[in-house]
C-alpha positions as CSV (number, residue, x, y, z in Angstrom):
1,X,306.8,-55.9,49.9
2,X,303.6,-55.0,52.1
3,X,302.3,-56.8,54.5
4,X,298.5,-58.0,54.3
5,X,298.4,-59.7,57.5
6,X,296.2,-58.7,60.6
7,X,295.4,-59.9,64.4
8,X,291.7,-60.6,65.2
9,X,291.0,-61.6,68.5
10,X,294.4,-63.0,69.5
11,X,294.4,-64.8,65.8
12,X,296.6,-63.9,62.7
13,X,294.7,-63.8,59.4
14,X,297.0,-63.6,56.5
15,X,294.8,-60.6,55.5
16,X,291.5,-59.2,56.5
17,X,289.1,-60.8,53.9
18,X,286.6,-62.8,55.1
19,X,283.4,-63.9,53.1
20,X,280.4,-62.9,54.9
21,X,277.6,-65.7,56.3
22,X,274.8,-66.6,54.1
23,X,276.9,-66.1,51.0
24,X,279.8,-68.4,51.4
25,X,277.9,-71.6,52.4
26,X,280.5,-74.1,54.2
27,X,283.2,-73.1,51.8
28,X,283.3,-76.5,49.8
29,X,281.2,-75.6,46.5
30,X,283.5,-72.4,46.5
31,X,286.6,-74.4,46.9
32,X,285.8,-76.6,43.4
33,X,286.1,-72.6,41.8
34,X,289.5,-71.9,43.4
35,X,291.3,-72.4,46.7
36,X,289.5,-70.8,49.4
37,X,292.6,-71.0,51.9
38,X,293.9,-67.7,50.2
39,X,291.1,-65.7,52.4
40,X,292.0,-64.4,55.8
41,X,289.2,-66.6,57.0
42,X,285.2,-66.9,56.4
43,X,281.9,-67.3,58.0
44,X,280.0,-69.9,57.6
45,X,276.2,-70.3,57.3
46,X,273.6,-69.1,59.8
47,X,273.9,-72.4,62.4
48,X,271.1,-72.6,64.9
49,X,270.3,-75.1,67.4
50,X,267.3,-77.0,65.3
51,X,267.4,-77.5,61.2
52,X,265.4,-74.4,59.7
53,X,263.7,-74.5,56.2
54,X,263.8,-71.0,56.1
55,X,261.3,-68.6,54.5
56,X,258.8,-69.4,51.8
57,X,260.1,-68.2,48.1
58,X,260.2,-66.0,46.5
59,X,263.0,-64.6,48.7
60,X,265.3,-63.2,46.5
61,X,264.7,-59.7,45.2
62,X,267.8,-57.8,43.3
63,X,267.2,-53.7,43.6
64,X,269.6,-50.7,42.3
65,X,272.9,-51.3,44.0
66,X,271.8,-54.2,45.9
67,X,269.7,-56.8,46.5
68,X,266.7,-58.2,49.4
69,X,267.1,-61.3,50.8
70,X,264.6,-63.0,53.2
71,X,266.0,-66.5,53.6
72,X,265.3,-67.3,56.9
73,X,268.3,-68.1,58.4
74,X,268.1,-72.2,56.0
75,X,270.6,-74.6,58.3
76,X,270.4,-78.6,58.9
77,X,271.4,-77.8,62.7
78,X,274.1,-77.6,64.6
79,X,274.5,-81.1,65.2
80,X,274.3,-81.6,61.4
81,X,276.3,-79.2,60.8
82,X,279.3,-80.9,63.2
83,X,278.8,-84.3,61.2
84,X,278.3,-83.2,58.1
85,X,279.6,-79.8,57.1
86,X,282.3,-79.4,59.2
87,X,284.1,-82.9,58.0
88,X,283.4,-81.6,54.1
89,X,284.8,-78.4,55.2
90,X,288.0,-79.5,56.8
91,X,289.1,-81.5,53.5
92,X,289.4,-77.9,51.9
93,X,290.0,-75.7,54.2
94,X,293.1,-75.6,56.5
95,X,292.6,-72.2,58.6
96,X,290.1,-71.5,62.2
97,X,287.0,-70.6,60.3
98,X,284.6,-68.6,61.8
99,X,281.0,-70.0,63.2
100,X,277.8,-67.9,63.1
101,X,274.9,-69.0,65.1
102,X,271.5,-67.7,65.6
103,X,268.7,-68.2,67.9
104,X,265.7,-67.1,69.2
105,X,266.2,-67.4,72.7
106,X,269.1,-66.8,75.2
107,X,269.1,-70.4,75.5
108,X,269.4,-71.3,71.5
109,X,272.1,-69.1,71.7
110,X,273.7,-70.9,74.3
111,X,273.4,-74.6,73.2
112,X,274.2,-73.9,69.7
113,X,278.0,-72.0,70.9
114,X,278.5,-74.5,73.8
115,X,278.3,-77.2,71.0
116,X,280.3,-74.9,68.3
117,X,283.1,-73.7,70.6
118,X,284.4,-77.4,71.1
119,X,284.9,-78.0,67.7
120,X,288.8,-77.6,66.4
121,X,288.1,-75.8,63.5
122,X,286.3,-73.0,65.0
123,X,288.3,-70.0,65.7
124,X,285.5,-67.0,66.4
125,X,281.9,-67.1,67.3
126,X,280.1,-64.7,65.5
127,X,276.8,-64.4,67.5
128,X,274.2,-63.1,65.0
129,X,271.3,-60.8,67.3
130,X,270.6,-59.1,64.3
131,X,268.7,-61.1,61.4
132,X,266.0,-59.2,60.0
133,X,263.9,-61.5,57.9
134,X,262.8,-64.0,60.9
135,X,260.3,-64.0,63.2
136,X,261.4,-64.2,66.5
137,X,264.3,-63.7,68.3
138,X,266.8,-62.4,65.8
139,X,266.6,-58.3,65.6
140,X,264.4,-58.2,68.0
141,X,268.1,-59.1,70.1
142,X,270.2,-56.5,68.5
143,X,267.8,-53.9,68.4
144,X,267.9,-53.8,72.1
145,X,271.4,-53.2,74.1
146,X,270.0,-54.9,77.4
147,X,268.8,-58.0,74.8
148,X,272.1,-57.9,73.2
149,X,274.5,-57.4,76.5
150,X,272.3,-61.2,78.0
151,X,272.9,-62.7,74.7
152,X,276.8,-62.2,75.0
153,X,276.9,-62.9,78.4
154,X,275.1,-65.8,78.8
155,X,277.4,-67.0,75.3
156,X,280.8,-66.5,77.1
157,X,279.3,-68.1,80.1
158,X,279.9,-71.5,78.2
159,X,282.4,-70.7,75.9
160,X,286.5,-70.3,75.3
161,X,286.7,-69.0,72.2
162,X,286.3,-65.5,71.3
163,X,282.9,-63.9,70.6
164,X,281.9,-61.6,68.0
165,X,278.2,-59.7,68.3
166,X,277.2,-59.4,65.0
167,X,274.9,-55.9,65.0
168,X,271.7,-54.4,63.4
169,X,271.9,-51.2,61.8
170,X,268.3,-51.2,62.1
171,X,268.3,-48.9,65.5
172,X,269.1,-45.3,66.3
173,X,272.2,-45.8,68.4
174,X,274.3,-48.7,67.5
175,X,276.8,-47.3,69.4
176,X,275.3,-47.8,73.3
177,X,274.6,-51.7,71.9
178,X,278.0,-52.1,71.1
179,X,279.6,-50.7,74.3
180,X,276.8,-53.1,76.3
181,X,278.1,-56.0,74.6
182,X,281.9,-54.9,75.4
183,X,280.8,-54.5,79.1
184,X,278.9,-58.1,78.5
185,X,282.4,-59.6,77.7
186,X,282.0,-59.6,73.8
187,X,286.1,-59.9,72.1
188,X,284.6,-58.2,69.3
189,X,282.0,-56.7,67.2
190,X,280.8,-57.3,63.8
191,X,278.7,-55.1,61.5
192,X,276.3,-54.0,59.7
193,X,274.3,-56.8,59.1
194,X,271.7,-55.8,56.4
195,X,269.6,-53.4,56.7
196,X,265.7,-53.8,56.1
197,X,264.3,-53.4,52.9
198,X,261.1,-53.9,50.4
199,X,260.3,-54.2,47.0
200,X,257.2,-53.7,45.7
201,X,255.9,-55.2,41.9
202,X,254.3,-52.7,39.5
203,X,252.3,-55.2,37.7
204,X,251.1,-57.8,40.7
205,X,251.3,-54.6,43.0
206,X,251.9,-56.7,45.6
207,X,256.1,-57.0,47.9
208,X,258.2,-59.1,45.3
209,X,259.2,-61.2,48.7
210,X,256.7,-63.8,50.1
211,X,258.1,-61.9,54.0
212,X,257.0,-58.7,52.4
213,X,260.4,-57.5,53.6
214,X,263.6,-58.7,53.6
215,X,267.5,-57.8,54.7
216,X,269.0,-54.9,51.8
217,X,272.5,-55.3,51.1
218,X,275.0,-54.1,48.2
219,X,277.1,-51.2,47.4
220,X,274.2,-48.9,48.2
221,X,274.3,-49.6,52.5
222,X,278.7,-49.2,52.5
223,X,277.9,-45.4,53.6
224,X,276.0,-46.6,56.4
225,X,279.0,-49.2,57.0
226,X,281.6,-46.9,57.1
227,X,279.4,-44.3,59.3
228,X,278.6,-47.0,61.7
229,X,281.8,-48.4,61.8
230,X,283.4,-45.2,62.7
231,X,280.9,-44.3,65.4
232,X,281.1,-47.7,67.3
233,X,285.3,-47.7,67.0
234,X,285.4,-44.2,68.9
235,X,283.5,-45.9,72.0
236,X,284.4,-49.3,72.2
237,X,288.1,-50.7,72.8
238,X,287.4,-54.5,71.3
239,X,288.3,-55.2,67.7
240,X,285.4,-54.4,65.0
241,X,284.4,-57.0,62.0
242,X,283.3,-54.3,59.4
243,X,280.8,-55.5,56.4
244,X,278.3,-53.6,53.9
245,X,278.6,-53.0,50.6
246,X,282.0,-54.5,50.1
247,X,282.9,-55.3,46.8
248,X,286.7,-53.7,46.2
249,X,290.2,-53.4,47.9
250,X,289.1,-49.9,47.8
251,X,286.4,-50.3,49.7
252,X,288.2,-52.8,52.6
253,X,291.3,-49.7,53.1
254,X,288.2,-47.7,53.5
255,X,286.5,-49.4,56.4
256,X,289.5,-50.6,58.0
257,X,290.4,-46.5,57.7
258,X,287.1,-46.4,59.7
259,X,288.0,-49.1,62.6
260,X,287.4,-52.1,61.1
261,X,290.3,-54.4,61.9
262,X,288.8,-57.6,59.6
263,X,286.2,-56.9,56.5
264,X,283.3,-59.4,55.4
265,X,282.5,-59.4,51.8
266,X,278.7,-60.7,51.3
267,X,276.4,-59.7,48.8
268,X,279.2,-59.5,46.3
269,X,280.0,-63.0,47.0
270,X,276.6,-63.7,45.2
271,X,277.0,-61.6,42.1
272,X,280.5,-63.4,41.4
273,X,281.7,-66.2,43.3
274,X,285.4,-64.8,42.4
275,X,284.7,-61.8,44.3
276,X,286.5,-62.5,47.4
277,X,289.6,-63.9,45.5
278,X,289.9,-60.9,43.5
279,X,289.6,-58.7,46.4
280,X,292.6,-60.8,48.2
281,X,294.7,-60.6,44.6
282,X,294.1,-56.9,44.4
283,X,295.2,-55.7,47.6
284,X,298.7,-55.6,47.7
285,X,298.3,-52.9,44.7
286,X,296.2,-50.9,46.1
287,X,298.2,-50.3,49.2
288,X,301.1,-49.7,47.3
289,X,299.1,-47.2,45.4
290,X,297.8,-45.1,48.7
291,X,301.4,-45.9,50.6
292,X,300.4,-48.6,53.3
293,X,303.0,-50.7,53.8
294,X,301.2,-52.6,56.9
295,X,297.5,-53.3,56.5
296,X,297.4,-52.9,60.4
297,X,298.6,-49.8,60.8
298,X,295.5,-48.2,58.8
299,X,293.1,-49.5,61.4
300,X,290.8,-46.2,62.8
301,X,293.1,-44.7,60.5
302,X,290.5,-41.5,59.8
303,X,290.0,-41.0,63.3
């Protein structure tokens, strides 16, 4: 019998799958397709400190292995999100879920995780500096490891919980960002957000997207996961959230191989709302198949 279960941050998921934000929702439209409590855990929408409307549309673009998105980072706000959402998603969902906030100042940052962090259900911060469809704040935070290192400090300043900096791959060392948040006092990292793409129609001649360019995710970015993954596990000594590309058991033995000690499944999510489910159901095969008896013992296993 193998054993799916990992530790992230002092908490035990009853395996590493967790549905990535922005594809997931609150978990309660997925939960009327099948019972979302058989996930390790899962992140929730993009929560900031005021309700967003997001981007104007289009803002959806699918591409070969992947898609572009350019939402805009669409919330009601974090105090909507306590009195509405949270409620909804308790009915359905018995596990710490994990809360990702955005901002475009220190102080957004700090307000919206102050407010999070007191809430029951929350188990993890995910502190997202790395958005690349808004203007404002977002990458502009991750794309800089002093930016990034204030953000997290000034986050666990006012907080209990632990704190996961969610990072851009859009920048030529990730890995000096990540140790900067580790110094900072981030408990983890997650990664790679999307990375920035554009798509350009042959007839209008004009980008598809009404933000010209947009986050690219899919199958296509997972080399850029694993290679990023595996660079930032070598020089930090905090627990790494690994994403990109996901869409297999395969591919969540691979990043974990690469350091990843919990794996977000996103674009896939979109494509078929089953996705993560399957992934859950299909694990304990495929570790049998490549001899893992405990998922936790593969972490930086290719190191």
């Amino acid at each position: 019998m193998v054993n799916t279960k990992v530790e992230l941050c002092g908490i035990t998921l009853d395996n590493p799958i967790i549905p990535a934000s922005g594809t997931f929702g609150f978990g309660y439209e997925f939960a009327e397709l099948y019972d979302i409590n058989c996930l390790g855990t899962f992140s929730f929408k993009g929560t900031t400190k005021d309700a967003r409307f997001g981007n104007p549309t289009p803002r959806i673009a699918e591409c070969d292995r992947g898609m572009i998105n350019a939402v805009g980072l669409q919330n009601p706000g974090v105090d909507a999100v306590i009195s509405n959402e949270l409620p909804k998603l308790k009915a359905c969902f018995n596990k710490p879920v994990m809360a990702n906030v955005s901002g475009f100042a220190v102080e957004d940052y700090v307000y919206t995780c102050e407010k999070l962090d007191k809430e029951e259900q929350v188990g993890w911060l995910e502190v997202n500096v790395s958005c690349p469809n808004v203007h404002g704040g977002g990458m502009a935070f991750g794309t800089s490891a002093e930016a990034a290192a204030e953000v997290t400090k000034a986050v666990k300043a006012v907080t209990t919980k632990p704190v996961i900096i969610k990072l851009s791959p859009n920048v030529t060392d990730i890995v000096s960002i990540a140790k900067a948040c580790e110094e900072a006092g981030a408990d983890g990292i997650s990664m790679i957000n999307t990375m920035l793409g554009m798509k350009i129609d042959l007839k209008t001649k004009k980008p598809v997207i009404a933000n010209k360019m947009g986050g690219f995710s899919g199958p296509a970015i997972k080399p850029v996961a694993v290679r990023m993954i595996y660079q930032v596990y070598e020089a930090v000594n905090i627990p790494i959230v690994g994403m990109g590309g996901v869409s297999s058991a395969e591919d969540v033995i691979e990043l974990m191989l690469a350091g990843a000690t919990a794996v977000e499944v996103g674009a896939a999510n979109l494509i078929d709302p089953f996705a993560a489910r399957d992934i859950v159901n299909n694990l304990p095969a495929v570790m049998e198949k490549y001899s893992i008896e405990n998922l936790s013992d593969i972490i930086g296993g290719a190191h």
